[in-house]
Each structure stands twice: as C-alpha cells, then as structure tokens.
C-alpha positions, 0 to 999 in steps of 0.5 A: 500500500504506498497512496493514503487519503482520507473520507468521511462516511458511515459505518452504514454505508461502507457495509452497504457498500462493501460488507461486513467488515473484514476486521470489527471490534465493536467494543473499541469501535474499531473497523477494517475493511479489505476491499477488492476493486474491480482491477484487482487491487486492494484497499484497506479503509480503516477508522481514524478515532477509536471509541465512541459509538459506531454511529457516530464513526465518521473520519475514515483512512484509505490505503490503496496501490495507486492513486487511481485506487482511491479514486476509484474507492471514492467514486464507489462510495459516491454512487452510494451516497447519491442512491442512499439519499435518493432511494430514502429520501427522493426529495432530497436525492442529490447528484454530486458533480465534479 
C-alpha cells in the first residue's frame, strides 16, 4: 500500500457498500475493511478515532496501490451516497458533480 487519503462516511454505508467488515471490534469501535476493486487491487479503509459509538464513526483512512485506487474507492462510495439519499429520501436525492 504506498497512496493514503482520507473520507468521511458511515459505518452504514461502507457495509452497504462493501460488507461486513473484514476486521470489527465493536467494543473499541474499531473497523477494517479489505476491499477488492474491480482491477484487482486492494484497499484497506480503516477508522481514524477509536471509541465512541459506531454511529457516530465518521473520519475514515484509505490505503490503496495507486492513486487511481482511491479514486476509484471514492467514486464507489459516491454512487452510494447519491442512491442512499435518493432511494430514502427522493426529495432530497442529490447528484454530486465534479
């Protein structure tokens, strides 16, 4: 893993997305998913803050192969939230734009 970032997200929406965690600790409220992207690559998004409650879980590390991964990451958990918004609240479905 050599590219790092960083996203704000839920725990919701990553097990949407990708799963139950690889790794979980919910008494420390420590999360790691391994994710395999479409190219084959690997990412790795772990919890930045500890403890707490998993609700309330936003900051988020990303280690991937490339920054082309974590883009990729990125655009995912984009699509997510454009259909969690939408599919739950249509009113307030918004499409991000680059």
């Amino acid at each position: 893993m050599t590219q790092h970032s960083e996203i704000s997200t839920t725990v919701a929406m990553l097990v949407s997305l990708f799963g139950n965690p690889y790794h979980a600790d919910p008494e420390a409220n420590a999360y790691e998913w391994r994710i395999e992207l479409d190219d084959g690559s690997l990412a790795i998004v772990r919890n930045l803050n500890k403890g707490g409650s998993a609700g309330r879980i936003q900051d988020w590390s990303i280690a991937c192969e490339s920054e082309q991964s974590i883009n990729k990451l990125k655009a995912k958990l984009e699509e997510g939230e454009n259909y969690y918004e939408g599919s739950l609240h249509p009113e307030l479905f918004i499409t991000r734009t680059k």
